[in-house]
N, C-alpha and C positions, 0 to 999 in steps of 0.2 A: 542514573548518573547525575551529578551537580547540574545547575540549571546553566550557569558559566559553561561548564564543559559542551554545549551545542549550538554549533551556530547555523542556521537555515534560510537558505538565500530563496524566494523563488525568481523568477529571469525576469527579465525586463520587458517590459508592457507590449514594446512594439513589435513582438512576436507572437504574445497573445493576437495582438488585431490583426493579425496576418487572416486569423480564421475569421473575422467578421469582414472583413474585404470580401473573403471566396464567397460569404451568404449571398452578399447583395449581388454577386456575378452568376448566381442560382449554381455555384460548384457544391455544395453540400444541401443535399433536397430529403424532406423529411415529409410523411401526410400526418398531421398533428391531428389527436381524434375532436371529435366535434365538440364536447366541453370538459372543464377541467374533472369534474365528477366520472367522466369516462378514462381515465388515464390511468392506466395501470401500473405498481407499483413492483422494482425488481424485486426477487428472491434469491437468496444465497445460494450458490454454485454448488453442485455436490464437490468438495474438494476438502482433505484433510491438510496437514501443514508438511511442509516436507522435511526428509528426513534430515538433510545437514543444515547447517547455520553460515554455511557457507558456499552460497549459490543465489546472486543478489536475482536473478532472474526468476526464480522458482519463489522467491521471497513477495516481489512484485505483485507476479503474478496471482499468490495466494491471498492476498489483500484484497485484488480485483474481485476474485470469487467472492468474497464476503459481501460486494456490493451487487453483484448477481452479471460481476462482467466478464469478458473470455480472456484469456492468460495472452501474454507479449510472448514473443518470440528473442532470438540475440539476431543481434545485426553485427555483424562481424566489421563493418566499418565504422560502425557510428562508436562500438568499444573502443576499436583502436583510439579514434580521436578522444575518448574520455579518457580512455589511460595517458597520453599526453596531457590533456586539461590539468588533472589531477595531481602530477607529477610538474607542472608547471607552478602552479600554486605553492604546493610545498617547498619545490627547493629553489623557484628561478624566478620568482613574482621580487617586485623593485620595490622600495621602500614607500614611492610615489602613488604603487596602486591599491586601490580600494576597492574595487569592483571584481567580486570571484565570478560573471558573468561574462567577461572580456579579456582578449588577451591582447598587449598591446604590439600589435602588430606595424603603426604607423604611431607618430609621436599625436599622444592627448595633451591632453591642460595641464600643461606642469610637469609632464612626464616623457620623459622622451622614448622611444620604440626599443622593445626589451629583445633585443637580439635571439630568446630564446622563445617566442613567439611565434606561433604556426598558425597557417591557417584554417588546418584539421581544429587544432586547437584551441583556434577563435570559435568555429564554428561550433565546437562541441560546449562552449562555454556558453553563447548565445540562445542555445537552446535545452539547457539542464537544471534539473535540481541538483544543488548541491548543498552536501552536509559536513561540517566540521569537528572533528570529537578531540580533547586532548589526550588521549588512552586511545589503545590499539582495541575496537569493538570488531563486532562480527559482522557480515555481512543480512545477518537478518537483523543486530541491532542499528545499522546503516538504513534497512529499509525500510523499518519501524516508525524514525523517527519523523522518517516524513508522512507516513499515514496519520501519526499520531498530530503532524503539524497541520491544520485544516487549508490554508492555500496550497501547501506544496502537495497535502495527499488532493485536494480538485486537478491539479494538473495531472495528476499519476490516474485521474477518476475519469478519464476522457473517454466515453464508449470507441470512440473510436479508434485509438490507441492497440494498436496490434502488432509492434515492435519498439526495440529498443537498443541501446547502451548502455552496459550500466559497466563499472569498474572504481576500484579502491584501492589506496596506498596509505601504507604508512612506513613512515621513519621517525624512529627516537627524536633523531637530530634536522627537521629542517633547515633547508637552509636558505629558505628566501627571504629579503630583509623585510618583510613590511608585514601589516596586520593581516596579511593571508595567509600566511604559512601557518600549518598546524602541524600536530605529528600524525593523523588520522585525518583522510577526505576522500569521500566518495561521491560521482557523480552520476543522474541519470537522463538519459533522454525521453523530455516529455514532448516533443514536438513534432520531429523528424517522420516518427513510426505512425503515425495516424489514417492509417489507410481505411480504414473501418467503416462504419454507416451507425448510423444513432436513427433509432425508428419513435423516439417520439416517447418515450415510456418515463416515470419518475424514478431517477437514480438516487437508492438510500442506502449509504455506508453509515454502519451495518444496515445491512437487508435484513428482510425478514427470516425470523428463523435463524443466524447466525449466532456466531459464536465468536466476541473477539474478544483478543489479549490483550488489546489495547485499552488500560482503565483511565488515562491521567494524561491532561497536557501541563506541564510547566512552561508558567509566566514568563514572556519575554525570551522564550527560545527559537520562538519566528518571526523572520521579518516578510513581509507586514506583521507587527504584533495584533492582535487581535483585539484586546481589549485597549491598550492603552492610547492605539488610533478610533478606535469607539467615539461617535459625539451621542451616545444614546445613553440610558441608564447602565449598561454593562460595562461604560468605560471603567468605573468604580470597582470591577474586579481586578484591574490591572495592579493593584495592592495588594491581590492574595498571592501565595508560593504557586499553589495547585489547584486547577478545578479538573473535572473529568475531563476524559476523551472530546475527542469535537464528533457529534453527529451531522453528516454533513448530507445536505438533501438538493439534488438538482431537477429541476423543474423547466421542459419544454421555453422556447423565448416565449410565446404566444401567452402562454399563461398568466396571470395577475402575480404582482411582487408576493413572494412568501411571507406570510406575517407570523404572529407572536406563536411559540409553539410551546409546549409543556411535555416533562419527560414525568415519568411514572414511576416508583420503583415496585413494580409487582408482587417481587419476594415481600414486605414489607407496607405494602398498600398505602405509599404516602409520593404524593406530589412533591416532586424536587425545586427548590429554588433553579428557575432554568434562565440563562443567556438565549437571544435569539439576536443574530447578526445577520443583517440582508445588506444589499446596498445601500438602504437610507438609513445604514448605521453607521455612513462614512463621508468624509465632505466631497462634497463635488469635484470630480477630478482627481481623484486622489486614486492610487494604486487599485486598495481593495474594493471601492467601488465598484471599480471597474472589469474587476475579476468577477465579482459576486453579481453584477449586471449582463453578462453576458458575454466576456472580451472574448470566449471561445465559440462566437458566433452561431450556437444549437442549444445553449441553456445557460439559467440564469439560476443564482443556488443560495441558501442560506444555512447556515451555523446554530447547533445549538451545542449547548453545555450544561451540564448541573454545577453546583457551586462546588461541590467535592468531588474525589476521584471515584468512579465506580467500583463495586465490590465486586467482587468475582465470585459467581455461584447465585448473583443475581440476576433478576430478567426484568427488562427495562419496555417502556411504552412510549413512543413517542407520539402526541395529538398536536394537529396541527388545522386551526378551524375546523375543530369538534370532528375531522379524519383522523382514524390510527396510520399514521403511513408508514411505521417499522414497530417491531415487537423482534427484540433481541437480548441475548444473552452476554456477560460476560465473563470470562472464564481464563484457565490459564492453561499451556498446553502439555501435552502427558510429554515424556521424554522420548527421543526414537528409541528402539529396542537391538541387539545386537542379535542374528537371524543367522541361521543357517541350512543347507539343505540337504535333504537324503535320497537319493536315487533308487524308486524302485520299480519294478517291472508291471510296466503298464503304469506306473505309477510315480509320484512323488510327495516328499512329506518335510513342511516346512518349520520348523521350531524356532522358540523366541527365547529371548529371557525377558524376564519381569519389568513391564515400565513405571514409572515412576508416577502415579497421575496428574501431578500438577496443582490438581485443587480436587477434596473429594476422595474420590474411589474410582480404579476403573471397574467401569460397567461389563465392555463385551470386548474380544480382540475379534478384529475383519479380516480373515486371510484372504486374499487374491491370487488367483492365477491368470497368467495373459499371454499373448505370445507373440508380443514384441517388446524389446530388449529395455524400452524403456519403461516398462508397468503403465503405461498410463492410454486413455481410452476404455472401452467397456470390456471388462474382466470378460473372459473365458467362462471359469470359476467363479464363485464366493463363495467359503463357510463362515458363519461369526461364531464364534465360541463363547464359552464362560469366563469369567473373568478369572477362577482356576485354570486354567488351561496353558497350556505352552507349547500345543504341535496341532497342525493340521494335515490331515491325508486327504491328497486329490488322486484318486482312482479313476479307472477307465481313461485313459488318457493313452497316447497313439505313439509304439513302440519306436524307437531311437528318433524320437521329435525332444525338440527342445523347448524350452517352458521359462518363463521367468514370473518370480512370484515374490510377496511382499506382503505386511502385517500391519494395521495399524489397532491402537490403543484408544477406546475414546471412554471420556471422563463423565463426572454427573454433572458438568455445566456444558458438556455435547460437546465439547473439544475433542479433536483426533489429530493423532499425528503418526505420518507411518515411516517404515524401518525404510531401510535400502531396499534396491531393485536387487534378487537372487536370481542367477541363472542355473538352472536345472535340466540334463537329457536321463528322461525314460529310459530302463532299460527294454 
């Protein structure tokens, strides 16, 4: 999409230090290993991509896995409250406001209290990313954008983050008078859901071994922009359209500031022109400083990028003081497949049609069996098949018991993505 068409807010500071208050009150306690050469570096989640494009939770969550973290859950209240945020923005924000972080619930500077203001609403605003599009996108292109955005995807990168809200509206016709209304806005909560524990490890999106789809940031579709608030040699990129994806790498607080890093292109055995953004690539006191310092009170992270957008089908190294601390892939993902099931005695057999690969060829399809309704957790089953293939038979399986089972496609850049969940009874 046009680089106009996205707008990307991360929230406002004073909720980030919310979590550097709990440190210094010993609420968040970590044992950090005894040097930085001891600290082990995440690896990707076994997890394929899911199968619809519309399920911002499953979208999230699949991101997480590429950094080596565990999926969100839905919070049933923290949604509702975004679905008002969201719905506030578009048709009931005042000409006066500026801030997709706030709702004006009592009268600001200049602005008097917009009657359609809630305090669900405030709340869900104070503590979300949110994404603007002019076109009706999908929910996994909503969830993208902020991975692909490197402050908004740190917030979404929180190990501890283990819930959420997430929700999305669009209308042709907004109808709020001011620079917030869009016809497409999704929001999600990075705050709220952090129940989790962080044990001290280096967090690398992508992890090792991964697979992302993600090749390209475009210039100026985040705020904080990345390069153009730069006081370092990278601020000079802020003149290009596109550089790659952001490799974004968090590092224990205790650790030394992350320095200069170099990405590799493997496929093609050449050192990339690469950005490196830490803190002291921003002035004191300023937003991303601060973020990239530590403002989530358990780790402090840096940014890298190549000068172009990544290729897909290639494999990337990242060295960071003569350490490799990710070696990944990017790739693009196969299509889900339309599945259906057959009922047989003692048994059952799942067929697919043909997925699309993406980039490549598909390799192998993964059939699974399980026996809870949502496929997910450790299969019962596995067969992987040829890449001719388009049925799996699961035998020996336990007369009038019920079964649900699913397929996934993976490609030659190790991309997978699997069909629906099928449910199936033995006869």
């Amino acid at each position: 999409m046009a680089a106009a068409a996205l707008q990307t807010r991360p929230i406002r500071l004073a909720h980030a230090l919310v979590g550097v208050a709990a440190l210094a009150l010993g609420l968040i306690v970590f044992s950090p290993p005894a040097s930085a050469a001891a600290i082990g570096v995440t690896s990707v989640s076994t997890s394929g991509a899911p199968a619809s494009d519309s399920n911002g939770y499953s979208w999230v969550s699949y991101f997480r896995h590429l950094a080596g973290l565990g999926s969100v859950s839905r919070n049933p209240g923290f949604e509702a409250q975004e679905a008002v945020h969201v719905r506030y923005l578009a048709n009931h924000s005042l000409g006066c406001e500026t801030n997709v972080h706030d709702e004006l619930t009592n009268r600001a500077a200049g602005c008097g209290a917009n009657p359609y203001a809630t305090p669900g609403g405030k709340a869900a605003a104070n503590n979300s990313d949110v994404t603007r599009v002019s076109a009706p996108v999908s929910d996994r292109a909503a969830v993208s954008n902020w991975f692909g955005a490197a402050f908004h995807a740190l917030t979404l990168l929180d190990p501890r983050l283990t819930s959420t809200g997430y929700s999305a509206y669009y209308t042709p016709t907004p109808h709020g008078a001011g620079s917030l209304a869009w016809p497409f806005t999704a929001a999600v909560d990075v705050y709220r859901g952090r129940a989790g524990s962080y044990h001290g490890s280096i967090i690398a999106f992508p992890a090792n071994h991964a697979t992302t789809p993600l090749l390209s940031y475009a210039i100026g579709t985040e705020s904080p922009e990345p390069f153009a608030t730069a006081t370092n040699t990278c601020h000079s990129w802020a003149s290009k359209s596109l550089v790659s994806a952001p490799v974004i790498i968090q590092w224990p607080l205790h650790t030394p500031t992350p320095t200069t890093g170099t990405l590799r292109d493997l496929s093609t055995a050449q050192n990339l022109p690469t950005c490196t953004l830490n803190q002291n690539s921003y002035p004191t006191g300023s937003l991303a400083r601060q973020f990239l310092a530590g403002a989530n009170g358990i780790t402090h992270s840096a940014f890298y990028y190549a000068a172009t957008p990544f290729t897909a089908g290639h494999t990337y190294r990242l060295t960071v003081n003569t350490r490799t601390i990710t070696t990944f892939t990017a790739g693009a993902l196969p299509s889900t497949m339309a599945t259906s099931v057959t009922p047989a005695t003692a048994a059952a057999r799942l067929s697919w049609s043909t997925a699309h690969p993406g980039i490549g060829t598909v390799t192998t399809y993964h059939a699974r069996l399980y026996t809870n309704p949502t496929c997910t957790g450790g299969a019962t089953r596995a067969i992987d098949t040829t890449p001719t293939s388009r049925t799996a038979l699961f035998t020996r399986l336990t007369h009038h018991h019920t079964y649900y089972l699913k397929v996934a496609a993976r490609n030659t850049s190790g991309a997978y993505r699997w069909s629906p969940c099928r449910k199936v009874r033995a006869r």
